[in-house]
C-alpha positions, -999 to +999 in steps of 0.1 A: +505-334+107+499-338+144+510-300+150+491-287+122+457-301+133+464-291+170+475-255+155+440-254+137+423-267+169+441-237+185+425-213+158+391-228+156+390-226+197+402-189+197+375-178+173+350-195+193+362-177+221+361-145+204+322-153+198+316-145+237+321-113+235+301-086+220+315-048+210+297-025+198+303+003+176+297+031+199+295+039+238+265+036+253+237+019+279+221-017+279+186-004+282+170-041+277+182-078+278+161-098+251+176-132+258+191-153+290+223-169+298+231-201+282+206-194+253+222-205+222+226-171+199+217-169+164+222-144+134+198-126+128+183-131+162+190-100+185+207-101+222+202-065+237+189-029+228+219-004+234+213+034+239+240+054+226+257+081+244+252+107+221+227+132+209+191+118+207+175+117+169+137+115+163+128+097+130+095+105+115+080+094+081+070+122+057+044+120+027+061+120-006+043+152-014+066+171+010+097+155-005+109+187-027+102+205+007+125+185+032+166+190+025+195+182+049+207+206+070+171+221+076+165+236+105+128+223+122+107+229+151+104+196+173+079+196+205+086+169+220+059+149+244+054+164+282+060+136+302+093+129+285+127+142+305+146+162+286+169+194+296+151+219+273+117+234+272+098+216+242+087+247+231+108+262+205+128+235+203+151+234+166+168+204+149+185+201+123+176+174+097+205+147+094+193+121+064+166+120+043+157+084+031+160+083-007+132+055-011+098+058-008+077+033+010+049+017-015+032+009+015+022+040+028+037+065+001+063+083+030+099+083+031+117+087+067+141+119+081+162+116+109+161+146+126+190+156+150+186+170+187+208+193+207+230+174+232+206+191+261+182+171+251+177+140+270+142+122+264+137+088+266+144+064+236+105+054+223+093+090+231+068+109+213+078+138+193+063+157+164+084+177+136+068+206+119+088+209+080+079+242+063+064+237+035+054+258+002+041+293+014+004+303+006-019+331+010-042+327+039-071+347+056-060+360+090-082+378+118-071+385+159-082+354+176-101+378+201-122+392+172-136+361+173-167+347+192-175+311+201-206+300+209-202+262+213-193+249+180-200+280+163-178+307+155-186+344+144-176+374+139-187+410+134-184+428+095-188+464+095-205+475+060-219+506+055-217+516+096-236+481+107-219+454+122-233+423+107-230+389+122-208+365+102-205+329+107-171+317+099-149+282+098-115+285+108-084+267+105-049+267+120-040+292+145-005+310+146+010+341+167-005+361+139-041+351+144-063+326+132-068+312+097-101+320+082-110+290+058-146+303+050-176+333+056-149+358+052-135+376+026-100+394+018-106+433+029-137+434+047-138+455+078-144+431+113-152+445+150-118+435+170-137+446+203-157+454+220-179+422+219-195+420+243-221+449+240-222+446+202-254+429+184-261+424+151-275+456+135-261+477+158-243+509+144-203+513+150-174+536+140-151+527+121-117+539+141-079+536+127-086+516+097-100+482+085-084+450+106-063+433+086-077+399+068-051+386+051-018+373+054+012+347+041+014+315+058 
């Protein structure tokens, strides 16, 4: 009886023991220490924030709207914040999407994505990022971003009808490498001035020279 309570003292001292040391699943770096030494642990109650060795991930949350839009395995464009150190060049930068959350939250009707980085990327943990997700294509109003004039607030530009340039206030909306998005004061197929603006006034007479500017465009 003696030996098998000393032998179950043994056990119960070496699984104690074993409670002193903490593993963790992967390789990393102990970025930050939440507790101090002879603090008496508790589940539930965390002891230190470990960075993984491996490649980063940015986790966003999506509106559900997008969810028949957003797959795994999708390849995104991720610009990640300036004053964040990472190997690459933000701009241009792809990831691949690695788990899309099933649920939605009822608190703010999004679901969360992990998106994978490449290994050359090595921003800080708690870094800003944004993910652009493609979404369903549309039919959008596109003109040169130099055809347009800005005056303050107010944007314009010149419709040829008839030989006259006319003055045209517009309101515009995202801009791309294919020009600028034309959300109103401009419709599909009219002919606009793409320069020169700076001599032009409304009225004047103009030529029309290799064809109509394009207005109009898939986004």
């Amino acid at each position: 009886a003696h030996l098998a309570s000393a032998r179950a003292a043994v056990g119960v001292a070496t699984a104690t023991e074993s409670f002193t040391t903490m593993r963790a699943p992967f390789d990393g770096l102990v970025t930050e220490r939440l507790t101090d030494p002879g603090n008496l642990a508790a589940p539930g109650v965390p002891l230190l924030r470990i960075e993984s060795d491996g490649a980063r991930q940015v986790v966003v949350r999506v509106d559900e709207a997008r969810a028949a839009y957003v797959n795994t395995g999708d390849r995104v464009s991720v610009s990640i914040d300036t004053a964040a150190e990472h190997a690459a060049d933000d701009t241009g930068l792809q990831g691949v999407v690695a788990e899309v959350a099933r649920a939605v939250g009822a608190d703010q009707r999004a679901f969360t994505v992990k998106v994978s980085l490449p290994s050359t990327v090595t921003a800080r943990t708690g870094s800003f990022a944004r993910v652009v997700f493609r979404g369903a294509p549309r039919r959008v109003l596109l003109v040169p971003a130099h055809a347009i004039q800005r005056h303050g607030q107010v944007l314009s530009v010149y419709v040829v009808q008839d030989g006259v340039a006319t003055l045209r206030l517009i309101r515009v909306g995202a801009s791309s490498p294919d020009g600028v998005e034309v959300v109103a004061g401009l419709d599909a197929g009219e002919s606009i001035v793409v320069s020169p603006l700076v001599r032009l006034a409304d009225g004047a007479s103009v030529k029309v020279g290799n064809g109509p500017a394009p207005t109009g465009g898939t986004s």
